[in-house]
PAPAFI-374406 format. One record per residue (C-alpha): x, y, z. Coordinates in pm, 1 decimal. Layout:
BEGIN
         xx         yy         zz
          X          Y          Z
...
% end
This chain:
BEGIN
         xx         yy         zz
     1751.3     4399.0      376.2
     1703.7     4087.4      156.4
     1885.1     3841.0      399.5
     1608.9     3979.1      667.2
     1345.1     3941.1      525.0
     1446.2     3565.1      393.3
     1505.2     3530.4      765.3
     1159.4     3657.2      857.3
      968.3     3485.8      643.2
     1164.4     3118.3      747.8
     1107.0     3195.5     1081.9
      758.8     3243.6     1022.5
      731.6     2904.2      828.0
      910.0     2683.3     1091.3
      654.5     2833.9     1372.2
      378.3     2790.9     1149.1
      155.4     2504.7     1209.9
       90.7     2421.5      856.2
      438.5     2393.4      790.7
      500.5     2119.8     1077.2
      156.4     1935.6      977.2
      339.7     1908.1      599.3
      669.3     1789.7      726.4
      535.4     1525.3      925.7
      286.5     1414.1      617.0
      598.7     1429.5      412.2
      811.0     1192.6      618.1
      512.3      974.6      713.5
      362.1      925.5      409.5
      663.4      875.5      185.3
      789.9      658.5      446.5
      512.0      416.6      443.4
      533.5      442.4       48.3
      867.5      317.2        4.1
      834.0       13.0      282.8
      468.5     -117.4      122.4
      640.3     -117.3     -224.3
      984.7     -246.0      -87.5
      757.1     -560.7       55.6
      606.2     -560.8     -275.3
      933.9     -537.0     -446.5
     1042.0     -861.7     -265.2
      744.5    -1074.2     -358.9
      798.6     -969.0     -686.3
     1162.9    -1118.4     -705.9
     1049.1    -1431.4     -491.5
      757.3    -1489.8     -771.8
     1049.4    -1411.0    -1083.5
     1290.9    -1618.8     -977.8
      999.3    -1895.3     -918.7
      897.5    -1822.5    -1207.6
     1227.9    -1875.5    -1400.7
     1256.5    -2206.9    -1250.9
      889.9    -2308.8    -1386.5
      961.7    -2207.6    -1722.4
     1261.7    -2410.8    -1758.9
     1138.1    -2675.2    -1619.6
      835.4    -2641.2    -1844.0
     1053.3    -2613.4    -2178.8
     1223.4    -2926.2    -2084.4
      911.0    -3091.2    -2048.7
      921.5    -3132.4    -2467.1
      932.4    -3500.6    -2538.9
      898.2    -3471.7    -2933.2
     1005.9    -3122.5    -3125.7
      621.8    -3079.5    -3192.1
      524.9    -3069.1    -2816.1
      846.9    -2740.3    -2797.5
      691.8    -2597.6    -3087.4
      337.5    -2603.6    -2954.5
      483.8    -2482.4    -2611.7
      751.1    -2296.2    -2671.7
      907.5    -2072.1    -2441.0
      811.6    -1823.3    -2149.6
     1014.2    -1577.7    -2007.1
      989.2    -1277.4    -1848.0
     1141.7     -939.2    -1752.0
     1323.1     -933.9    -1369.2
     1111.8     -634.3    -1201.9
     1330.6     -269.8    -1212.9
     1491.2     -206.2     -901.0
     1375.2      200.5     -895.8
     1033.4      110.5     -942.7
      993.4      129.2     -568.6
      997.4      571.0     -641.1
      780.7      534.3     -891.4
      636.6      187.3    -1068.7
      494.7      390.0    -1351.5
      455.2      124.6    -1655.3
      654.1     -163.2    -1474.9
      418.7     -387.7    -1379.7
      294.3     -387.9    -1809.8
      632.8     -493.9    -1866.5
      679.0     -757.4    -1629.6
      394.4     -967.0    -1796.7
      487.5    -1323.8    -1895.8
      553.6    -1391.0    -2238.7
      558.3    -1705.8    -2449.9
      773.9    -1741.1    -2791.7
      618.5    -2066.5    -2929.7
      687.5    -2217.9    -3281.3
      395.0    -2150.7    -3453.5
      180.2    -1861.4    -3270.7
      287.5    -1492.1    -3221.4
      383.1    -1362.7    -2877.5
      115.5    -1450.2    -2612.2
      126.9    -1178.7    -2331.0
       44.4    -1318.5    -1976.7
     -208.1    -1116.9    -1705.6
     -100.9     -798.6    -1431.4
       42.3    -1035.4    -1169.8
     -164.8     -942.1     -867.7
      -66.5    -1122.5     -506.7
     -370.3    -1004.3     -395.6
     -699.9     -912.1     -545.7
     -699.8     -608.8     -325.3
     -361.6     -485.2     -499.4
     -585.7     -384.1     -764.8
     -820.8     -156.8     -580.1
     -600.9      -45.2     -306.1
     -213.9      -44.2     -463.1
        8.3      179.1     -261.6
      106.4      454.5     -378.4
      476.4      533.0     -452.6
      676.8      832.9     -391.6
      621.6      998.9     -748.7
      280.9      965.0     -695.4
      247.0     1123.1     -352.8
      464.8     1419.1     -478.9
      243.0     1462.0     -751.4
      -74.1     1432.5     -620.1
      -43.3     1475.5     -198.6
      230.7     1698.7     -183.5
      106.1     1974.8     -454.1
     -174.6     2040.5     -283.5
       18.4     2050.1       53.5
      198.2     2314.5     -146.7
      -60.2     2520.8     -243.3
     -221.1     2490.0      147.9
       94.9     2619.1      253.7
      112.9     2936.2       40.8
     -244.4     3035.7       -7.5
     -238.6     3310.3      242.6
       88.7     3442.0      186.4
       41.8     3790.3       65.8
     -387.9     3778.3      126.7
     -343.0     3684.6      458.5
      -70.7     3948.6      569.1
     -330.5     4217.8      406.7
     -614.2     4115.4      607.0
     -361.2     4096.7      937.1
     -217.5     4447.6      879.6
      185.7     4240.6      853.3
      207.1     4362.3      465.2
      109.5     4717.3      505.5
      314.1     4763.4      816.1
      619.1     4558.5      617.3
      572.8     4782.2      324.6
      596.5     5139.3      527.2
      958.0     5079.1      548.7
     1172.4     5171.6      228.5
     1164.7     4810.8      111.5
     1096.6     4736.0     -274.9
      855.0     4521.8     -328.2
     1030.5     4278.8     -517.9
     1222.8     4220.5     -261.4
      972.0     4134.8      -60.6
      784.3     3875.0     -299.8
     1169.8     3751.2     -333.7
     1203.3     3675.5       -5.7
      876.8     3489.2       -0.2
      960.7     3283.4     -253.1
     1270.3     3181.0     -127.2
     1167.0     3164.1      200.4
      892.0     2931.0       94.4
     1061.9     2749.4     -117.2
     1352.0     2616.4      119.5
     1099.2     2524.1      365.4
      941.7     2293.9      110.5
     1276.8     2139.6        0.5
     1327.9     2056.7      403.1
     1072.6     1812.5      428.9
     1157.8     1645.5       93.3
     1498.8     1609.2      106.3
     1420.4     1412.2      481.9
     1151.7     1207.1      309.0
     1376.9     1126.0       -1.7
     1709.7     1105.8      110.6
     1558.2      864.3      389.6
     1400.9      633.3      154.4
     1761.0      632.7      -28.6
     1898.3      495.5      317.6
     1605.4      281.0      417.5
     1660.3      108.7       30.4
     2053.4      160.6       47.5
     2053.2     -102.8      370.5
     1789.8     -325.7      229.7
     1948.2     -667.8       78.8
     1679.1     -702.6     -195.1
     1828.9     -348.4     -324.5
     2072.2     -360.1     -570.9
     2191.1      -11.8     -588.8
     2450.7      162.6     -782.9
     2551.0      475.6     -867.7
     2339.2      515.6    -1168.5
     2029.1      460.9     -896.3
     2182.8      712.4     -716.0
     2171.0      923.1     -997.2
     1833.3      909.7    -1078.1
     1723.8      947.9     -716.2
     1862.8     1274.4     -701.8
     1707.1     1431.3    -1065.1
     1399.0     1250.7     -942.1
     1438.3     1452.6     -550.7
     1584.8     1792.8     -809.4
     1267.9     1721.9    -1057.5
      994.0     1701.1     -748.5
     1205.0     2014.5     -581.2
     1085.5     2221.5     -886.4
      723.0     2088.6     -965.1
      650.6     2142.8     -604.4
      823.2     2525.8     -661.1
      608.2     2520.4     -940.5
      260.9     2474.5     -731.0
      400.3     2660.7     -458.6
      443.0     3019.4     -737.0
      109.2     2899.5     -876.0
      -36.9     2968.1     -540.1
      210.9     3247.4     -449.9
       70.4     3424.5     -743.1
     -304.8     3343.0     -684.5
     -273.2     3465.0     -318.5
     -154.9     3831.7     -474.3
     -482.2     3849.8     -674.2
     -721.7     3791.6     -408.7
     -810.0     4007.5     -135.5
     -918.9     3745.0      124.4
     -751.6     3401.2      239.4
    -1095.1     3249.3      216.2
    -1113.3     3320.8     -203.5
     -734.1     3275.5     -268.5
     -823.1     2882.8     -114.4
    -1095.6     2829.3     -270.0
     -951.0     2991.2     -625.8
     -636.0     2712.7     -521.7
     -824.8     2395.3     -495.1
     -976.1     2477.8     -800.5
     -678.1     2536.9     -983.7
     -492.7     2180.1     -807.2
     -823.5     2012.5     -980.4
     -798.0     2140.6    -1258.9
     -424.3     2075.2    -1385.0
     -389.1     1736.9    -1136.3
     -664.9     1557.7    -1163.3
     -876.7     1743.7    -1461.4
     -586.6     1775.0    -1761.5
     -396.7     1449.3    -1693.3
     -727.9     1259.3    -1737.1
     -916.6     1458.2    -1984.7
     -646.6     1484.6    -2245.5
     -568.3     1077.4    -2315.5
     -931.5     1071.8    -2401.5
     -970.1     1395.8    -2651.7
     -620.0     1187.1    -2800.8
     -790.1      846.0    -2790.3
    -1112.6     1020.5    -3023.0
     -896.4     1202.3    -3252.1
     -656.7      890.4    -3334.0
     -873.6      598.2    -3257.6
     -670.2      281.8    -3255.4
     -809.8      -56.0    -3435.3
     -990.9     -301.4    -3175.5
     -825.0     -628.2    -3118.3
    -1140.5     -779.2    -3262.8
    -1122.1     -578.3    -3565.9
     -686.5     -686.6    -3576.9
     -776.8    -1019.7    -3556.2
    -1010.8    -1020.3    -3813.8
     -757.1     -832.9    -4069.6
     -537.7    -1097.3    -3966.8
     -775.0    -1405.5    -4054.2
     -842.7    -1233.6    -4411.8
     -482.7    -1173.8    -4490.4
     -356.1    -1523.2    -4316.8
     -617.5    -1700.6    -4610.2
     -518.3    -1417.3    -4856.7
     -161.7    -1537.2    -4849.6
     -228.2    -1872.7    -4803.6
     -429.2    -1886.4    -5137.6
     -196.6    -1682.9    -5347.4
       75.6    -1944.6    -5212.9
     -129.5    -2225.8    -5316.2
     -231.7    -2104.3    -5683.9
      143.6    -1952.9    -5746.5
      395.5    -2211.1    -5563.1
      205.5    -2525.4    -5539.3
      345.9    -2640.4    -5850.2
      686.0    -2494.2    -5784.2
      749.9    -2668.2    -5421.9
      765.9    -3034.6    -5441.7
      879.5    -3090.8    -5055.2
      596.2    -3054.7    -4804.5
      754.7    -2926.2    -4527.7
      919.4    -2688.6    -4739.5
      618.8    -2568.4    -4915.6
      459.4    -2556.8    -4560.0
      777.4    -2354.2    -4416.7
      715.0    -2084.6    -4744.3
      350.5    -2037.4    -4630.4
      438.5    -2029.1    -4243.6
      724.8    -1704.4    -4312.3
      503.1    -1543.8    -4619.8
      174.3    -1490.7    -4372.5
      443.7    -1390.9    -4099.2
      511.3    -1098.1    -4315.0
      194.5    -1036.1    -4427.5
       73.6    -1017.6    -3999.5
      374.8     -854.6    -3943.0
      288.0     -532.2    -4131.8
      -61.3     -531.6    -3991.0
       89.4     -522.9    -3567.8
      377.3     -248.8    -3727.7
       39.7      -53.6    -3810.5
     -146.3     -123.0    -3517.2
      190.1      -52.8    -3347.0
      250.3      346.0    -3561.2
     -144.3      421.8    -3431.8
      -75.6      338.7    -3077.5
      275.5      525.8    -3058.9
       45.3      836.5    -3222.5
     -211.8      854.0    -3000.0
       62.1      825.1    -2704.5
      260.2     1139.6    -2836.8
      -48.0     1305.5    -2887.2
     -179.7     1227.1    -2564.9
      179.5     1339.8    -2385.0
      169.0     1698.1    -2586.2
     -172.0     1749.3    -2475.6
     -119.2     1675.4    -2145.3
      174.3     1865.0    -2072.2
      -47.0     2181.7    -2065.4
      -33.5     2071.9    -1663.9
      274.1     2068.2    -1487.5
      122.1     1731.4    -1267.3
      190.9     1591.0    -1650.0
      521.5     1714.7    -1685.5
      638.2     1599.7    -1327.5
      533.7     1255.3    -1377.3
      642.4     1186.0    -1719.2
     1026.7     1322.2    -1670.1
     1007.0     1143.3    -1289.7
      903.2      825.1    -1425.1
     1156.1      828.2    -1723.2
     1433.2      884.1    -1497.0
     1285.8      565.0    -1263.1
     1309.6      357.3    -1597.9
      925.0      294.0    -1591.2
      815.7      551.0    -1784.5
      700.2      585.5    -2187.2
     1018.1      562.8    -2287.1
     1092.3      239.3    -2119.2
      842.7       90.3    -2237.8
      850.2      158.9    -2570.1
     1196.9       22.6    -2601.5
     1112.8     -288.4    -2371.9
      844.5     -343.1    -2648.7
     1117.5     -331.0    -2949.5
     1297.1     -555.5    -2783.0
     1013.8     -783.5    -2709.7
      975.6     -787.3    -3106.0
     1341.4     -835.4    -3150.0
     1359.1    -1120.3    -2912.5
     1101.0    -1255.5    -3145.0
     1304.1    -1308.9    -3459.4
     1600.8    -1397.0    -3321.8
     1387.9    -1663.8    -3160.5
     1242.5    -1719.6    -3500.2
     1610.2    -1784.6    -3652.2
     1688.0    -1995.6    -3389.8
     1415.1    -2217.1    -3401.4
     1388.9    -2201.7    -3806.2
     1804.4    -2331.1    -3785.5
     1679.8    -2652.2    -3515.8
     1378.5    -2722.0    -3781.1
     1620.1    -2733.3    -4066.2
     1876.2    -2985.5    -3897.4
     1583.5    -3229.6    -3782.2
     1456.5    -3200.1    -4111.0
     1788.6    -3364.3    -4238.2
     1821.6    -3609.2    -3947.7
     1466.8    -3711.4    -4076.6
     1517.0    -3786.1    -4433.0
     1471.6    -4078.2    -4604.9
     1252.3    -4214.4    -4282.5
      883.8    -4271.6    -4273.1
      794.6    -4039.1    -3983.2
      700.0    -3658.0    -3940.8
     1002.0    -3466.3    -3842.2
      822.5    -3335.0    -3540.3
      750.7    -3664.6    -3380.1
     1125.7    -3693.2    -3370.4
     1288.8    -3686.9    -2981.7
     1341.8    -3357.6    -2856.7
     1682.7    -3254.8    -2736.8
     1693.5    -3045.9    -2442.4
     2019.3    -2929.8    -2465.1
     1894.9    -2736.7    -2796.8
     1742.3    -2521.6    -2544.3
     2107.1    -2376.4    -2468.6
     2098.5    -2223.3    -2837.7
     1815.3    -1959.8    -2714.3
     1936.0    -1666.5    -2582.7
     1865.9    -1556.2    -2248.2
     1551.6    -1285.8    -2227.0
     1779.2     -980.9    -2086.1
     1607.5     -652.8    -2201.3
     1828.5     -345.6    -2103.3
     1732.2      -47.8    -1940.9
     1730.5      305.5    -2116.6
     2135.4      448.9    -2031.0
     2108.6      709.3    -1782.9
     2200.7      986.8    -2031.2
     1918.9      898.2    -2258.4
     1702.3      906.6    -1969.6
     1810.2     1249.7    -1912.1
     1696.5     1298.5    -2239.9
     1366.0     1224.3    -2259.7
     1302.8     1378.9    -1931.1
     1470.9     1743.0    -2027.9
     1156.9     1872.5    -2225.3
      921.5     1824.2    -1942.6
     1168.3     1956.8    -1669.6
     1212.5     2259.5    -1930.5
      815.1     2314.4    -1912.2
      841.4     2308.8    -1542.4
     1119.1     2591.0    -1514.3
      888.1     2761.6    -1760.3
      531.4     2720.0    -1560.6
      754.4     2807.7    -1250.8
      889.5     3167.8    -1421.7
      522.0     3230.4    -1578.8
      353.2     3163.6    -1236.9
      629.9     3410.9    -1054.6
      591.6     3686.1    -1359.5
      221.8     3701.8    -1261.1
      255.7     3745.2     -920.7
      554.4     3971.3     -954.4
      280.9     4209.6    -1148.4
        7.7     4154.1     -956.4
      187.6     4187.9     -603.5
      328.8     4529.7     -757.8
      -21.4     4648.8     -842.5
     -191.7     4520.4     -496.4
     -366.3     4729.9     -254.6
     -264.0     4653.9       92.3
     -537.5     4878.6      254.8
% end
């Protein structure tokens, strides 16, 4: 009886119009994603590799080791291949950055190749599953059980000696399957499109992530579809059930996402840069006046007296971005546990984890960013020492002394890793676990309410 129904109800999905209008959205839209940010993609890796070029070029410049410490170096990370599904925080992490001898880590502008990237960026395929393709879902189902009632299809279903569970089974399933039709042509066609593309690099840990990302939007869009599944077997009349829908799609994609990042920004505020910089001048001349009352007298050598100074304040400002740092990380988690009361949440943080361009990405990219600072630090504190020596007993400033540009070889190449696949994984189970569990909450309510409606 089961296998009948399921073959009823997909029969009844492939002729309905709705379902061909979402294919074809599907296909189109998610095709049209995935070529505007593959063209993207390209002038991204046309502008890096420019860009590399530039910045050696502009380290070799250094005539005198003042004019490298003053300048330093810039670098920047190579743009993430799976950013084309979903470019999440990507774009924050491909910002220049500049190690220079004696200022902290400067942080270049959003590279834009167009102003009108900013107000019209197209969207990529996490995004239209999250946002387009919910409410396609919810469209889809609204009228599932209401609109059989009104039709007379339910009661006459229901005089045969059919349980109803079976019936809202089949539905589901039914529904379900027809969703993951359109999908799997949309995804699995952006995976050959990208496969066959020569600015593509893919491997099988892409692959691998493509498919959690096509098995993650299979269940958030199973999620909206129960959501609406159970809506339609509380309302007596297709008209309410739609408008009780698009209420609901609001309210957990576009009202909790958005709401909840601010409640977490008021309850743990973060210092301004103004007021950081300010703590920064105060402890910079705190330091420097302790130095001068305590080691004056103790450091005969400028430079080296100087050099003391230079790493004490270091310290000092390093403990002041570690707090700024804590604060931001706080109001992140807090923002992340708040907003994972949606499911739209919980789709797009696991999907962009497992693109590499999600929260966790970024947060290591940013360690790294610090730990590419000290090592630069050692390096450059070992090529002060030896000019020092090669400059002793001579009547010039060690930094007017030539610069050698082969020094340059000594820094280490900026190569920031992405997060392993398994740790990925990781960080994306608890929101995939909260979508299974929205998904099994959504089909326990309509289970009950289907079981308790009136088909008169």
């Amino acid at each position: 009886m089961f296998k009948a129904l399921l073959r009823k109800e997909i029969l009844a999905n492939l002729y309905n119009q709705r379902y061909v209008i979402t294919l074809l959205l599907m296909v189109v839209l998610v095709g049209l994603s995935v070529w505007g940010i593959e063209q993207t993609y390209r002038l991204q890796l046309e502008h890096f590799a420019d860009a590399q070029l530039r910045y050696e070029e502009d380290a070799k410049a250094a005539k005198q080791v003042w004019q490298f410490m003053a300048s330093g170096v810039t670098t920047e990370k190579k743009p993430g291949s799976l950013a084309v599904i979903g470019r999440g925080l990507d774009d924050e992490m491909a910002r220049a950055l500049t190690y220079s001898g004696w200022n902290e880590v400067e942080v270049g502008p959003i590279k834009l190749f167009s102003p009108l990237f900013r107000m019209y960026s197209p969207p990529d395929f996490i995004y239209i599953i999250n946002i387009v393709c919910s409410l396609l879902a919810l469209l889809f189902v609204y009228d599932a059980v209401c609109g059989e009632k009104e039709s007379g299809t339910l009661r006459l279903t229901l005089t045969y000696p059919i349980p109803r569970n079976i019936v809202l089974l089949a539905k589901w399933v039914a529904g379900v399957l027809s969703l993951c039709v359109p999908l799997a042509l949309a995804t699995f066609g952006a995976w050959i499109y990208l496969y066959f593309t020569p600015a593509f690099e893919l491997t099988i840990d892409h692959a691998m992530r493509f498919l959690l990302v096509f098995a993650v939007s299979v269940i958030y869009l199973s999620t909206f579809f129960t959501l609406g599944l159970f809506v339609s077997c509380l309302t007596p009349r297709p008209t309410t059930s739609l408008m009780f829908c698009l209420f609901l799609w609001i309210l957990l994609v576009l009202g909790i996402p958005n709401l909840m990042p601010m409640i977490a920004r008021s309850v743990r505020p973060i210092p301004s840069e103004g007021k950081i910089a300010t703590e920064k001048q105060h402890k910079a001349k705190e330091v420097s006046d302790w130095v001068s009352l305590n080691l004056r007298s103790q450091i005969h050598d400028r430079d080296e007296y100087l050099e003391t100074e230079r790493r004490l304040i270091a310290k000092a400002l390093e403990g002041i971005d570690q707090f700024r740092r804590n604060r931001v990380q706080e109001q992140i988690s807090l923002a992340r546990d708040l907003s994972r009361l949606s499911p739209s949440a919980c789709y797009a943080f696991a999907a962009y984890d497992l693109a590499n361009t999600g929260a966790a990405s970024f947060s290591k990219f940013q360690r790294y960013v610090i730990w590419y600072r000290h090592l630069f630090n050692d390096v450059k504190d070992r090529l002060i020492a030896e000019y020092r020596r090669q400059n002793r007993g001579k009547d010039t400033w060690w930094g007017q002394q030539d610069f050698r540009t082969e020094d340059l070889l000594l820094i280490p190449r900026f190569r920031p890793l992405d997060i392993p696949f398994t740790e990925s994984l990781g960080s994306a189970l608890p929101d995939i676990g909260l979508l299974a569990v929205f998904n099994v909450m959504f089909f326990l309510g309509a289970y009950v309410a289907f079981l308790r409606y009136d088909v008169r």
